[in-house]
KOLLO-161144 format. One record per residue: chain; residue number from 0; residue in one letter; y, z, x of N, C-alpha, C in turn. Coordinates in pm, 1 decimal, always signed. Atoms other than C-alpha are relative to their C-alpha. Layout:
<nodes>
<node chaine="A" num="NUM" residu="a" n_c2="Y" n_c3="Z" n_c1="X" ca_c2="Y" ca_c3="Z" ca_c1="X" c_c2="Y" c_c3="Z" c_c1="X"/>
...
</nodes>
This chain:
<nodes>
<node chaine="A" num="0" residu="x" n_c2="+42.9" n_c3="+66.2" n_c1="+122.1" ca_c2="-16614.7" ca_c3="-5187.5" ca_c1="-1245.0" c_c2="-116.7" c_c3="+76.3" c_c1="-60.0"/>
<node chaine="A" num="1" residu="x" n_c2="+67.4" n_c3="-122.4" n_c1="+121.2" ca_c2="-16842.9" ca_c3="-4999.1" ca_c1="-1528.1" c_c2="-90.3" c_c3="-150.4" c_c1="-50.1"/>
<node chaine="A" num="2" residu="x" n_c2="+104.2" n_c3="+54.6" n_c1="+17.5" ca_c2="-17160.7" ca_c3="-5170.8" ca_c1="-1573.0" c_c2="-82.6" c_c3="+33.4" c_c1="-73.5"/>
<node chaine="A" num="3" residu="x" n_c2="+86.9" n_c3="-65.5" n_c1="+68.3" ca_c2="-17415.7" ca_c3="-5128.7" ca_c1="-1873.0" c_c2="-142.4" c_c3="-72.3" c_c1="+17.1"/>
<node chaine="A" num="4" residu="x" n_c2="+158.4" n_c3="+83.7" n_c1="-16.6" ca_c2="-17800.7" ca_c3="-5260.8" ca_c1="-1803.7" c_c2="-32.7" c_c3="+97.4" c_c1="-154.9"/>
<node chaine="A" num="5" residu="x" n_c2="+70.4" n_c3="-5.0" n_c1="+102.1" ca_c2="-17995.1" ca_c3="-5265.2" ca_c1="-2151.0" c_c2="-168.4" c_c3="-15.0" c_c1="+42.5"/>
<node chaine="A" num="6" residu="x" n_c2="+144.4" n_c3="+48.8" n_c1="-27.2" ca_c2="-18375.0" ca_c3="-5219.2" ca_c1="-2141.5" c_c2="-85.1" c_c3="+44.5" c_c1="-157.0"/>
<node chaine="A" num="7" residu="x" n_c2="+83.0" n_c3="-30.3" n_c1="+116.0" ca_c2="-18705.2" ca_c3="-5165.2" ca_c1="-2389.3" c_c2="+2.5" c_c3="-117.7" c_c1="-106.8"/>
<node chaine="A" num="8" residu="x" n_c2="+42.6" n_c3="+93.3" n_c1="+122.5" ca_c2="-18657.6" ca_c3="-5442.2" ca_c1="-2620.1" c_c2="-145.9" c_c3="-102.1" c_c1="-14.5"/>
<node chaine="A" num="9" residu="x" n_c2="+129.1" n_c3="+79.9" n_c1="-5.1" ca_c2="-18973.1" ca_c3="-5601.2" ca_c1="-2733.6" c_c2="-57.8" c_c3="-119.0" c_c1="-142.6"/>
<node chaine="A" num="10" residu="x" n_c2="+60.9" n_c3="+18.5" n_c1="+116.9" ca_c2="-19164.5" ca_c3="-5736.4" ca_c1="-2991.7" c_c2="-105.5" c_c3="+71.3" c_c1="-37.7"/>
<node chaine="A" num="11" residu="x" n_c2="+51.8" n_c3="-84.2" n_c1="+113.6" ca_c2="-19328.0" ca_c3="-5524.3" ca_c1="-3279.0" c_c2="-26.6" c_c3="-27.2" c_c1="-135.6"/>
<node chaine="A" num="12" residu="x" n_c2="+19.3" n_c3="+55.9" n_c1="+116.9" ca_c2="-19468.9" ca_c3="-5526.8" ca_c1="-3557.4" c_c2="+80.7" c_c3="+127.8" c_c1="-118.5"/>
<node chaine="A" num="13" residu="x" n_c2="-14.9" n_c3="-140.1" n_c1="+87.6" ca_c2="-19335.6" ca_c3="-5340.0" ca_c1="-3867.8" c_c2="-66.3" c_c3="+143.9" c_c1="-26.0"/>
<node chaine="A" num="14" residu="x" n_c2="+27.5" n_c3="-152.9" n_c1="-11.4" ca_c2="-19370.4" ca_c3="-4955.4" ca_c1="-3875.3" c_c2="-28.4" c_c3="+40.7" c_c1="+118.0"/>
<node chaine="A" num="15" residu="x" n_c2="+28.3" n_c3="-70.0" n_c1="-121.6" ca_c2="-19392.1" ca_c3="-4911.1" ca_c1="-3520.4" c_c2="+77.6" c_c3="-0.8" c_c1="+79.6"/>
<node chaine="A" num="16" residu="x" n_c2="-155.7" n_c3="-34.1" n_c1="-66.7" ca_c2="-19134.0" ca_c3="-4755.8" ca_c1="-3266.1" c_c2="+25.0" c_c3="-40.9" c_c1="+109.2"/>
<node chaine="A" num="17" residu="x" n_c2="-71.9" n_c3="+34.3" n_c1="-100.1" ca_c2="-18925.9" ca_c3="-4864.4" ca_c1="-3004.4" c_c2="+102.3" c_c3="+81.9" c_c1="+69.5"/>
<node chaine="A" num="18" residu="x" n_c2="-119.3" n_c3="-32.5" n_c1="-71.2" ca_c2="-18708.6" ca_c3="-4669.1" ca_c1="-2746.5" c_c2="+41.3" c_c3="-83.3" c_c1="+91.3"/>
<node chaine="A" num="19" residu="x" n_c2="-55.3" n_c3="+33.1" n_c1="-60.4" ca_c2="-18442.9" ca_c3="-4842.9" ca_c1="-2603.1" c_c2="+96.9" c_c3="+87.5" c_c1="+94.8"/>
<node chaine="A" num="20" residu="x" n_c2="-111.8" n_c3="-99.8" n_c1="-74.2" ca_c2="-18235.6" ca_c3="-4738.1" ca_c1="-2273.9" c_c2="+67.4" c_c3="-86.7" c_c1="+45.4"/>
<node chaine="A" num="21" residu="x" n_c2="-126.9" n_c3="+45.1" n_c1="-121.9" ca_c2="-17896.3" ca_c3="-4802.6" ca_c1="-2083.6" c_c2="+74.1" c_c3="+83.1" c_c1="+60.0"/>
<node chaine="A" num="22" residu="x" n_c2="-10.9" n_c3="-95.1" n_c1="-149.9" ca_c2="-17828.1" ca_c3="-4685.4" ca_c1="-1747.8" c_c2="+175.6" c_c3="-105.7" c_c1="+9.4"/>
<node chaine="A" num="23" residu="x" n_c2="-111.3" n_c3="+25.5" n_c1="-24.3" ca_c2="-17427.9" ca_c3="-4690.6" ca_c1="-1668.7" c_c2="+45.7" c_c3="+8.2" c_c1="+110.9"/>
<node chaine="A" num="24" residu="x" n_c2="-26.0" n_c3="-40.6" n_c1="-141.1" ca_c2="-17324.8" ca_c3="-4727.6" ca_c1="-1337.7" c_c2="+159.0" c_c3="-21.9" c_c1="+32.5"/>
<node chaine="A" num="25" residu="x" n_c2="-154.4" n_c3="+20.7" n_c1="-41.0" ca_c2="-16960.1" ca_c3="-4737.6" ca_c1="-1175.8" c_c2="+43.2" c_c3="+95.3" c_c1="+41.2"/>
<node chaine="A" num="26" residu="x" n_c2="-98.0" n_c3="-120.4" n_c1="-52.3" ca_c2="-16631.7" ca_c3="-4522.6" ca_c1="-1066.9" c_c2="+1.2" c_c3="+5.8" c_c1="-126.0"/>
<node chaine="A" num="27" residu="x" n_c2="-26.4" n_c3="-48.8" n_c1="+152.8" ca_c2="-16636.7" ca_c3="-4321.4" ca_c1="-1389.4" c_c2="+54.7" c_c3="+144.5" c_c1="+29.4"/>
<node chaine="A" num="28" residu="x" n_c2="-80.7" n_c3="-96.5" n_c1="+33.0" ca_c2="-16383.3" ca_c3="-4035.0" ca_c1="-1466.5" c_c2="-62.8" c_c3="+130.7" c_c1="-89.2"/>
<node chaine="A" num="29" residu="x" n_c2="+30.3" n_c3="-84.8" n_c1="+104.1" ca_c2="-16487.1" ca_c3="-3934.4" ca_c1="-1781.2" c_c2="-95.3" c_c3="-148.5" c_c1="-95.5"/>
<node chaine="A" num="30" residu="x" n_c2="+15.7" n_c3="+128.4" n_c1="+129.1" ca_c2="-16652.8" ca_c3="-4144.4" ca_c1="-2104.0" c_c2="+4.1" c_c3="+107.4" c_c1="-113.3"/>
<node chaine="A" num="31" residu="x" n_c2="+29.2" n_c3="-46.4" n_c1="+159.9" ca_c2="-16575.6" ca_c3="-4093.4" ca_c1="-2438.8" c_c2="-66.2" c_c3="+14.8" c_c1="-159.8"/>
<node chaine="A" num="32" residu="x" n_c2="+107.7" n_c3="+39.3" n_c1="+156.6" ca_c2="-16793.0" ca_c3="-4257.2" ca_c1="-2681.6" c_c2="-102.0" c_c3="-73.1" c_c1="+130.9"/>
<node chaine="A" num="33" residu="x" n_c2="+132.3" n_c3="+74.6" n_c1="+6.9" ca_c2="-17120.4" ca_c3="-4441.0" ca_c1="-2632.6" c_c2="-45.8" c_c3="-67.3" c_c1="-145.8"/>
<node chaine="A" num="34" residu="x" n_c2="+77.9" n_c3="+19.0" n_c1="+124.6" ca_c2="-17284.7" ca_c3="-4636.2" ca_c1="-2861.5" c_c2="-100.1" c_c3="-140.0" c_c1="+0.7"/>
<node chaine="A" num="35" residu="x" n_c2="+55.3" n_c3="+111.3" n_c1="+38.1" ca_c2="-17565.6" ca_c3="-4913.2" ca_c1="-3016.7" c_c2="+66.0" c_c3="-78.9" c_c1="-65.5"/>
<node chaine="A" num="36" residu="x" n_c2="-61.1" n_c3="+52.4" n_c1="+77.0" ca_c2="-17454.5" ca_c3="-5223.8" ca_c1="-3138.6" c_c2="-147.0" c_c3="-100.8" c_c1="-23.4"/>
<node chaine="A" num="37" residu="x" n_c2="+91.6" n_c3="+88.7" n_c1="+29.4" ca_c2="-17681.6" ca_c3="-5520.9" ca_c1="-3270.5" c_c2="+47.9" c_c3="-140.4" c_c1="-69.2"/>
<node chaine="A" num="38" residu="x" n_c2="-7.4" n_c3="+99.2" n_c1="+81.4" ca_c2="-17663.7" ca_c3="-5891.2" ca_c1="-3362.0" c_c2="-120.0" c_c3="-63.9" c_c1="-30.4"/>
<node chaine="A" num="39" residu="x" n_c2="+91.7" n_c3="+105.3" n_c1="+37.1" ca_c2="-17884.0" ca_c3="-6108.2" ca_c1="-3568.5" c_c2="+34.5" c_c3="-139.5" c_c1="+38.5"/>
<node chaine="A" num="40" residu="x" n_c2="-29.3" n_c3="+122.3" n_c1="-25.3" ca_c2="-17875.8" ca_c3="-6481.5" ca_c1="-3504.7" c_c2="+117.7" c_c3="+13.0" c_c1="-114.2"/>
<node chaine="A" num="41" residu="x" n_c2="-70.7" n_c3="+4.1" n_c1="+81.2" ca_c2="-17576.1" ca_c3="-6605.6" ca_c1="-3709.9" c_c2="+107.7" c_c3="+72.9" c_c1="-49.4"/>
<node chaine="A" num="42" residu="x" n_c2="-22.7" n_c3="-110.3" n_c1="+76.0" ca_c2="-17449.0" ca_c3="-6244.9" ca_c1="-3772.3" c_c2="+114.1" c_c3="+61.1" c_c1="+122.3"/>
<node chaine="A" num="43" residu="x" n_c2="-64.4" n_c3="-93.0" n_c1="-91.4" ca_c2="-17164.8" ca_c3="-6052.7" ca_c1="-3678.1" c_c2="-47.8" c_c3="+112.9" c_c1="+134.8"/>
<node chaine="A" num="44" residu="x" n_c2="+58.7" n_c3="-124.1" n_c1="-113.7" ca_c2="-17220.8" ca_c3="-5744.6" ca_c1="-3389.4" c_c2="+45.8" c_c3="+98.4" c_c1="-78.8"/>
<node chaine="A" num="45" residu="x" n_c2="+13.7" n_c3="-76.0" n_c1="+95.3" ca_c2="-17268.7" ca_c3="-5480.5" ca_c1="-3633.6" c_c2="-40.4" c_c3="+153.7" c_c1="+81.1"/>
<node chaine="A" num="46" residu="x" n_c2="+41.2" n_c3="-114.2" n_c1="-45.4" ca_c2="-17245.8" ca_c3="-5081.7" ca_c1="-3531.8" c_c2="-169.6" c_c3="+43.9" c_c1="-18.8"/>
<node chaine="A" num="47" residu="x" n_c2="+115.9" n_c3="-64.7" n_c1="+43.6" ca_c2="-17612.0" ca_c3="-4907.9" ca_c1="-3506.3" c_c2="+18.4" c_c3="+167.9" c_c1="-15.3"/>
<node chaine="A" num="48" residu="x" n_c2="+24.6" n_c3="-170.6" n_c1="-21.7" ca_c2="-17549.5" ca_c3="-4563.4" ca_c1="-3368.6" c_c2="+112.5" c_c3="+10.6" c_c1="+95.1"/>
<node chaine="A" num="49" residu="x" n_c2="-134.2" n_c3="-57.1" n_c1="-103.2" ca_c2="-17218.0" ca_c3="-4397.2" ca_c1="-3184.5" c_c2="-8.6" c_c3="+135.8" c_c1="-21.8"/>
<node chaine="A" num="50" residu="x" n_c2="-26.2" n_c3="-147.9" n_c1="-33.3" ca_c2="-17179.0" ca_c3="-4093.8" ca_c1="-3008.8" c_c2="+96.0" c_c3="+2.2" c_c1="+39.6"/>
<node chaine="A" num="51" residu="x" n_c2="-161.5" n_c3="-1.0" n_c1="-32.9" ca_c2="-16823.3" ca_c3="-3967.6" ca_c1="-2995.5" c_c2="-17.5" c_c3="+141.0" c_c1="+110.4"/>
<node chaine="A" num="52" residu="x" n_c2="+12.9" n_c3="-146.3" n_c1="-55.3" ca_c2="-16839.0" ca_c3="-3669.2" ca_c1="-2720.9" c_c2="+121.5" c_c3="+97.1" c_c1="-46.6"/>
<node chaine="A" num="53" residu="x" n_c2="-131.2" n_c3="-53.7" n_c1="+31.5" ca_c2="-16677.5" ca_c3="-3393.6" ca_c1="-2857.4" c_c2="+53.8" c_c3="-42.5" c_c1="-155.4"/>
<node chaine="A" num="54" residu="x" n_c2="-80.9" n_c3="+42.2" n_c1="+181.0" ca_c2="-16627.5" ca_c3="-3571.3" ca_c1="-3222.7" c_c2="-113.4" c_c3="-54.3" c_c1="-65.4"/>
<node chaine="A" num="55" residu="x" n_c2="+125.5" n_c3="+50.4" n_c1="+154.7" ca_c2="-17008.4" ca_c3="-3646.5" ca_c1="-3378.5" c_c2="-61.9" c_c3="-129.9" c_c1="+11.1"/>
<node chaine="A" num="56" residu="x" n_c2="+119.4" n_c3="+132.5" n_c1="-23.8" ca_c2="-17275.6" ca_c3="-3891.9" ca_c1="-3386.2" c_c2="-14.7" c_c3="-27.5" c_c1="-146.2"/>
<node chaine="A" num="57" residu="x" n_c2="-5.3" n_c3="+43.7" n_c1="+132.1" ca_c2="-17267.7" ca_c3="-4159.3" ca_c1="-3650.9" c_c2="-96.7" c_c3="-115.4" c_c1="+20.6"/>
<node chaine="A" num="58" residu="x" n_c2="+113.1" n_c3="+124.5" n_c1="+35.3" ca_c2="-17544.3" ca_c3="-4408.2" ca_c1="-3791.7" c_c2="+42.9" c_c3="-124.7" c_c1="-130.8"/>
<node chaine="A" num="59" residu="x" n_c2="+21.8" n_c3="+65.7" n_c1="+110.8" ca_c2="-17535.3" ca_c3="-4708.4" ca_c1="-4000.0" c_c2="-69.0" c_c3="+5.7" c_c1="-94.9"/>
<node chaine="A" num="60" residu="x" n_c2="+111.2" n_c3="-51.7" n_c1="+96.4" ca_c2="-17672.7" ca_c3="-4646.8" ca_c1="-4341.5" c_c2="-138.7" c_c3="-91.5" c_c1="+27.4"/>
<node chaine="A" num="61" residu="x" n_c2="+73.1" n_c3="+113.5" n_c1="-31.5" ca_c2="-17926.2" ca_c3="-4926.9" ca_c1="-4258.2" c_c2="-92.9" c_c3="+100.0" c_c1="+91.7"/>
<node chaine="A" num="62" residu="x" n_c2="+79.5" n_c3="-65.7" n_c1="-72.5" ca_c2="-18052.3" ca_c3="-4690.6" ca_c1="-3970.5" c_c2="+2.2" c_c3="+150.1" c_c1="+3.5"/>
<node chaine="A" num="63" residu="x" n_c2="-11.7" n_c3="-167.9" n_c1="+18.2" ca_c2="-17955.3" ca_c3="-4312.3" ca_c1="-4027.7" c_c2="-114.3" c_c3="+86.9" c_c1="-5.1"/>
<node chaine="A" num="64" residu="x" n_c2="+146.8" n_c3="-51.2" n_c1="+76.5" ca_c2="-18327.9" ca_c3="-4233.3" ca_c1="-4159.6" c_c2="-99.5" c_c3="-36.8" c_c1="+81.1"/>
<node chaine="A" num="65" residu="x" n_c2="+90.1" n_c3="+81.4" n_c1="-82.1" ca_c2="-18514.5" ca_c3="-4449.0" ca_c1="-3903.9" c_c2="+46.8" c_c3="+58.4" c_c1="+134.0"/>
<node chaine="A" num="66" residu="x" n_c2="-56.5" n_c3="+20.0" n_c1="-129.6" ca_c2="-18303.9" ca_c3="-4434.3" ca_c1="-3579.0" c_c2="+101.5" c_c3="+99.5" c_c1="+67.8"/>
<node chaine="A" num="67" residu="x" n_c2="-30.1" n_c3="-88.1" n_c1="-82.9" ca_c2="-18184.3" ca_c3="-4156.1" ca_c1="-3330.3" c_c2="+8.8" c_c3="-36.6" c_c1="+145.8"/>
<node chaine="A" num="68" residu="x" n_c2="-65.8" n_c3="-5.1" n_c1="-124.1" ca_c2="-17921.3" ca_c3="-4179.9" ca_c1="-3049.6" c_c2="-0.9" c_c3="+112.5" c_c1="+60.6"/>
<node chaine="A" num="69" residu="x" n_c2="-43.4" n_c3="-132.5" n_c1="-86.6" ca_c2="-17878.9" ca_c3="-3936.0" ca_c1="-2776.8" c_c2="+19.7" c_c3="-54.2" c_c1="+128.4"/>
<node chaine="A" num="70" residu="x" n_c2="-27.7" n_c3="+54.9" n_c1="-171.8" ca_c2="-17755.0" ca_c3="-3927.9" ca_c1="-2398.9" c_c2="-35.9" c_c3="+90.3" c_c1="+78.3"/>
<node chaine="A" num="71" residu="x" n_c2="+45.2" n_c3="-69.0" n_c1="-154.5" ca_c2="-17839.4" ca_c3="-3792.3" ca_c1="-2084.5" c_c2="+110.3" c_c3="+131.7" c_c1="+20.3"/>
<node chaine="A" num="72" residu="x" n_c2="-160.5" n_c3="-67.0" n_c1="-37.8" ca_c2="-17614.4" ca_c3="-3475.5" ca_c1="-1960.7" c_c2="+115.5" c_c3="-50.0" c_c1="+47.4"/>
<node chaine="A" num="73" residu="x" n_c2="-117.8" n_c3="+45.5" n_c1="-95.3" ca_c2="-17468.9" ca_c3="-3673.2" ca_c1="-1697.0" c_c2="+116.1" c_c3="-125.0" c_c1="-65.8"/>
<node chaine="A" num="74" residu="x" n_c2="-55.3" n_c3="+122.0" n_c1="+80.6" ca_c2="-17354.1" ca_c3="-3958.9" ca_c1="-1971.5" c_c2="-2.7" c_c3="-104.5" c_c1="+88.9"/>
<node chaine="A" num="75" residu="x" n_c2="+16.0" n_c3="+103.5" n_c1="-75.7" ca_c2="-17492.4" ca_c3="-4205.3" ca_c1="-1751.6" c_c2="-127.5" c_c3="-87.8" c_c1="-98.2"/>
<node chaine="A" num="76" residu="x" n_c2="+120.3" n_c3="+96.6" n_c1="+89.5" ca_c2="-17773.8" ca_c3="-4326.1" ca_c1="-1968.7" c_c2="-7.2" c_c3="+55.5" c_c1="-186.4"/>
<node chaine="A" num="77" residu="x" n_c2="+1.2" n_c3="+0.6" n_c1="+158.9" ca_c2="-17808.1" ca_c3="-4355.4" ca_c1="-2366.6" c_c2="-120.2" c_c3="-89.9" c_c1="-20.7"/>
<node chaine="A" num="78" residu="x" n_c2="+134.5" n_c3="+97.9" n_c1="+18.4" ca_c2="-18108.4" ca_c3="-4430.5" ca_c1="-2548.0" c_c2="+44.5" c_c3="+40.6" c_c1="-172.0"/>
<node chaine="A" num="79" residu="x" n_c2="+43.4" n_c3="+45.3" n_c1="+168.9" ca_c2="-18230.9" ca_c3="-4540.4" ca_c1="-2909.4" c_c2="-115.9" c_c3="+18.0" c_c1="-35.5"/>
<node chaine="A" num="80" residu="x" n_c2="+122.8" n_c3="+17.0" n_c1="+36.9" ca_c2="-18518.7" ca_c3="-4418.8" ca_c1="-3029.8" c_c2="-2.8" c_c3="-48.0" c_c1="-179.3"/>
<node chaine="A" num="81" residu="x" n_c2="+1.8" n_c3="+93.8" n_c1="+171.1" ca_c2="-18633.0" ca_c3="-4680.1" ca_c1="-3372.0" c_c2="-136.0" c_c3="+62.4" c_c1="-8.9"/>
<node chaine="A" num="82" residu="x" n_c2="+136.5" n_c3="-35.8" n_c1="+124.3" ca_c2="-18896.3" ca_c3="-4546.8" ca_c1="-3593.1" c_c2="-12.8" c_c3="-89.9" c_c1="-136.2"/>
<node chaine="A" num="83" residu="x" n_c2="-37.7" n_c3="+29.9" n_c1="+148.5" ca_c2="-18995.8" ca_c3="-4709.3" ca_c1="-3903.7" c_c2="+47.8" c_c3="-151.9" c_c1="+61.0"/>
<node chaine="A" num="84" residu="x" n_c2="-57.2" n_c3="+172.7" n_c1="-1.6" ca_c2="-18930.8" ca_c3="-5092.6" ca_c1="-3764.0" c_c2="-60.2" c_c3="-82.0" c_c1="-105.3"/>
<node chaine="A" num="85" residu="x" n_c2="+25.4" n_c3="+106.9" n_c1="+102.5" ca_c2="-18861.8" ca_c3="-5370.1" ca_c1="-4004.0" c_c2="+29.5" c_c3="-81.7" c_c1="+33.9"/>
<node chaine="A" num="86" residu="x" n_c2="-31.8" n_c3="+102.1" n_c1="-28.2" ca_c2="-18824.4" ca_c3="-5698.0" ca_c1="-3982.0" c_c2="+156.9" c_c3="-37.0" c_c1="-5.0"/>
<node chaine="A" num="87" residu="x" n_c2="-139.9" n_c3="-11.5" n_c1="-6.4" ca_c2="-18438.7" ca_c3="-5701.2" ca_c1="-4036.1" c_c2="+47.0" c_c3="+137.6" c_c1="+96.6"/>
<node chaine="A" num="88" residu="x" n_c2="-55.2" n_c3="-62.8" n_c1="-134.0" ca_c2="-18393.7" ca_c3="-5459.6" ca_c1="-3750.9" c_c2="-9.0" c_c3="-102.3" c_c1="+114.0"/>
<node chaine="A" num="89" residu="x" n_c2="-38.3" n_c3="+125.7" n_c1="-101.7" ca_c2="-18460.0" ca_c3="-5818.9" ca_c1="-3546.0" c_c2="+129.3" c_c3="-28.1" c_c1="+40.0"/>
<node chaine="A" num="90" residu="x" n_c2="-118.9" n_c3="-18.5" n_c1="-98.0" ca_c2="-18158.5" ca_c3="-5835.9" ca_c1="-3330.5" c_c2="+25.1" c_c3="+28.3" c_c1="+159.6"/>
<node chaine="A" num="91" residu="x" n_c2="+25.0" n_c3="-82.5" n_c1="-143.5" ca_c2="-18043.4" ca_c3="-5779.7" ca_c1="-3010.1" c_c2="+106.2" c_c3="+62.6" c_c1="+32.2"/>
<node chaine="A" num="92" residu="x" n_c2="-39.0" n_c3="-107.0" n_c1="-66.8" ca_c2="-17899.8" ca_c3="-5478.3" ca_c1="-2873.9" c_c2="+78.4" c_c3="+20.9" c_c1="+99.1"/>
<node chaine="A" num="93" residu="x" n_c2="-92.5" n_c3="+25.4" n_c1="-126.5" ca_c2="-17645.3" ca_c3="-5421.3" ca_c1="-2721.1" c_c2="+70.8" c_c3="+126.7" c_c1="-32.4"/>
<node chaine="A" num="94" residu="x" n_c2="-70.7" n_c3="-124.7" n_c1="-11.4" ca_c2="-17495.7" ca_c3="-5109.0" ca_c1="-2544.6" c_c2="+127.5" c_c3="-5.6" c_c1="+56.0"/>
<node chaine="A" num="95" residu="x" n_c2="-168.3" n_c3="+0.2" n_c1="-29.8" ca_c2="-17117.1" ca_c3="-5021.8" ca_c1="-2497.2" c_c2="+21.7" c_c3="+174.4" c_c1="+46.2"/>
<node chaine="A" num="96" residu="x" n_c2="-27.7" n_c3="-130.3" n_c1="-21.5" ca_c2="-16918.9" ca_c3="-4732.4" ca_c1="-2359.0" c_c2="+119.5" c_c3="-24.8" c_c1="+60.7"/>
<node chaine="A" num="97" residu="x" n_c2="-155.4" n_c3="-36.8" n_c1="-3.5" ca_c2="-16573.1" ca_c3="-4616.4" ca_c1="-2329.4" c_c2="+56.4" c_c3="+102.9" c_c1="+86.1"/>
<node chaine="A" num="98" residu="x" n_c2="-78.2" n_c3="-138.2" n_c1="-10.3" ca_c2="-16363.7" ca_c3="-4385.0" ca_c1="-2156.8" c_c2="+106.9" c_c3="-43.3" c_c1="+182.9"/>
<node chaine="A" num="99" residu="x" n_c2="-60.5" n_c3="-9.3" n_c1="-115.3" ca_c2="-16191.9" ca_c3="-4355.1" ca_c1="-1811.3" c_c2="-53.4" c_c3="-85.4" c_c1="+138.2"/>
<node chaine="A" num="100" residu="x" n_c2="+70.0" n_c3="+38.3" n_c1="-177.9" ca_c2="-16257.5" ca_c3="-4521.7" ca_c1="-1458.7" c_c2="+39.3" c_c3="+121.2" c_c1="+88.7"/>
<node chaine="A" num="101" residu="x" n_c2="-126.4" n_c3="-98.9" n_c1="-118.0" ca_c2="-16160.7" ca_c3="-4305.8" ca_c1="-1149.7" c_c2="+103.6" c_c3="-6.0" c_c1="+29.7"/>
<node chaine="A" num="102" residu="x" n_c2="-120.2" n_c3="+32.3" n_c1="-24.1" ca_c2="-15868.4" ca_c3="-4491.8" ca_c1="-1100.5" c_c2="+74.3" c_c3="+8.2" c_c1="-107.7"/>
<node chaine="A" num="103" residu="x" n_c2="-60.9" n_c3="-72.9" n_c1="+105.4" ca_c2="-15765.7" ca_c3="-4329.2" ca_c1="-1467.1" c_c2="+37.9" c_c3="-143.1" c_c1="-44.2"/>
<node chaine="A" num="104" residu="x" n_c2="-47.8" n_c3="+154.8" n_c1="+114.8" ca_c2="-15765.7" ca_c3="-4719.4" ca_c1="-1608.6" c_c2="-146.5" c_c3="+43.4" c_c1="-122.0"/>
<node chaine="A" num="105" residu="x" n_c2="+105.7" n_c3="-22.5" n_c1="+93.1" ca_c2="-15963.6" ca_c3="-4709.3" ca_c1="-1932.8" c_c2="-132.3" c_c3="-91.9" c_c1="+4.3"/>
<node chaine="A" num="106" residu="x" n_c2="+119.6" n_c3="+105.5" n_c1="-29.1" ca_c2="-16274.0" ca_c3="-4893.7" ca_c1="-1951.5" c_c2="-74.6" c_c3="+22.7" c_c1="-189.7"/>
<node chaine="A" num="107" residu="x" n_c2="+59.2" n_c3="-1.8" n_c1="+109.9" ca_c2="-16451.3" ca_c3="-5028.0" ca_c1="-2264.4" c_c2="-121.3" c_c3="-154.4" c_c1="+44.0"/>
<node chaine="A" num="108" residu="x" n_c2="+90.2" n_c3="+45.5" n_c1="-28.0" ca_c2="-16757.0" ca_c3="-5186.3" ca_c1="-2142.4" c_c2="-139.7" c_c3="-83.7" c_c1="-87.4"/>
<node chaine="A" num="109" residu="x" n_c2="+106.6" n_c3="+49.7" n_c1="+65.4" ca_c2="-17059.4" ca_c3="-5400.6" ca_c1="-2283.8" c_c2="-139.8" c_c3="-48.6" c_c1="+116.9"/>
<node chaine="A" num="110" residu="x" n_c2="+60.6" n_c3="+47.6" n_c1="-96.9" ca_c2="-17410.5" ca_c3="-5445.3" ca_c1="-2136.1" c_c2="-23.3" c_c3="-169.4" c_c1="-73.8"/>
<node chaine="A" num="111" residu="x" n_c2="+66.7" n_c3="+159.7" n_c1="+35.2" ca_c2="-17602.6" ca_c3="-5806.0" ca_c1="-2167.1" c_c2="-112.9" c_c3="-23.7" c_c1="-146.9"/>
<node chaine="A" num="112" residu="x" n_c2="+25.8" n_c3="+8.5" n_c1="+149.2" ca_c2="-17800.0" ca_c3="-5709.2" ca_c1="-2480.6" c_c2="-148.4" c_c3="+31.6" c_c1="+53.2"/>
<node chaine="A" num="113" residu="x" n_c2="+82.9" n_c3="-12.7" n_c1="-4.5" ca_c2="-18185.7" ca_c3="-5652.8" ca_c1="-2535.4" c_c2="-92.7" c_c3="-67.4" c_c1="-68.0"/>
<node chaine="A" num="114" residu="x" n_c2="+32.8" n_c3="+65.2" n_c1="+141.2" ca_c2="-18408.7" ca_c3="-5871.3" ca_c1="-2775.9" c_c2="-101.3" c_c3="+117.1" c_c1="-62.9"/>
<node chaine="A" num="115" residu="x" n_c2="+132.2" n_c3="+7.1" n_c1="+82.8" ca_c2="-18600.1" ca_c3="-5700.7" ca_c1="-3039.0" c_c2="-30.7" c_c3="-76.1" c_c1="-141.4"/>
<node chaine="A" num="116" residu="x" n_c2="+86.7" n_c3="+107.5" n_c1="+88.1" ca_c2="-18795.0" ca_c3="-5859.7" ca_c1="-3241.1" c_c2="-125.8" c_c3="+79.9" c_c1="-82.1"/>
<node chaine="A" num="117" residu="x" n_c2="+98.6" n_c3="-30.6" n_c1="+93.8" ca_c2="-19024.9" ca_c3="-5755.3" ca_c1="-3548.4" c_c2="-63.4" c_c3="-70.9" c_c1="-82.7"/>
<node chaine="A" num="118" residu="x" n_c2="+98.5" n_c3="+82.3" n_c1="+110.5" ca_c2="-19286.9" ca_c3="-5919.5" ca_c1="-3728.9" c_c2="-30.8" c_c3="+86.3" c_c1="-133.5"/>
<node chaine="A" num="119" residu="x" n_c2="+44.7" n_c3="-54.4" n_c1="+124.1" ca_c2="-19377.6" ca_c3="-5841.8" ca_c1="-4063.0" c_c2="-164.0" c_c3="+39.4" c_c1="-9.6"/>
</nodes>
């Protein structure tokens, strides 16, 4: 089983940064994507940031200008570094990841989420 732990979420005030990480553990093959997701209370789970290995790293216009994904070599951990926090970046965080198990079953995984939180 393919496990994602979420960490770093806090509370902040506007204009000041946050890196978030998630550490992936399991029988893993391969993975193919990674990525941030985020909900507000009320609010769908809305993309932040995906890394496709091999096919390009994409941002929500919302964060493209503010917010930078990247991963580890081993693609065991993915982080978020937020610059530039606003109060509608309040949400919580949540990391996913895709690709193979050892036993060549696919896996599309979610961790438990992170809160952040911004004050104005």
């Amino acid at each position: 089983q393919v496990q994602l732990k979420e960490s770093g979420g806090a509370l902040v005030q506007a204009g000041e940064s946050l890196r978030l990480s998630c550490m992936v553990t399991g029988e893993i093959a391969s993975v193919r994507q990674m990525g941030w997701y985020r909900q507000a209370p009320g609010q769908t789970r809305d993309m932040v940031a995906e890394i496709h290995f091999g096919g390009g790293t994409y941002y929500a216009d919302s964060t493209k200008d503010r917010f930078t994904v990247f991963a580890n070599d081993a693609k065991n951990g993915l982080f978020l570094q937020m610059n530039s926090l606003k109060p509608e970046d309040t949400a919580v965080y949540y990391c996913n990841a895709r690709g193979l198990m050892a036993a060549v079953s696919p896996f599309n995984s979610w961790g438990r989420g992170t809160q952040v939180a911004v004050t104005a």
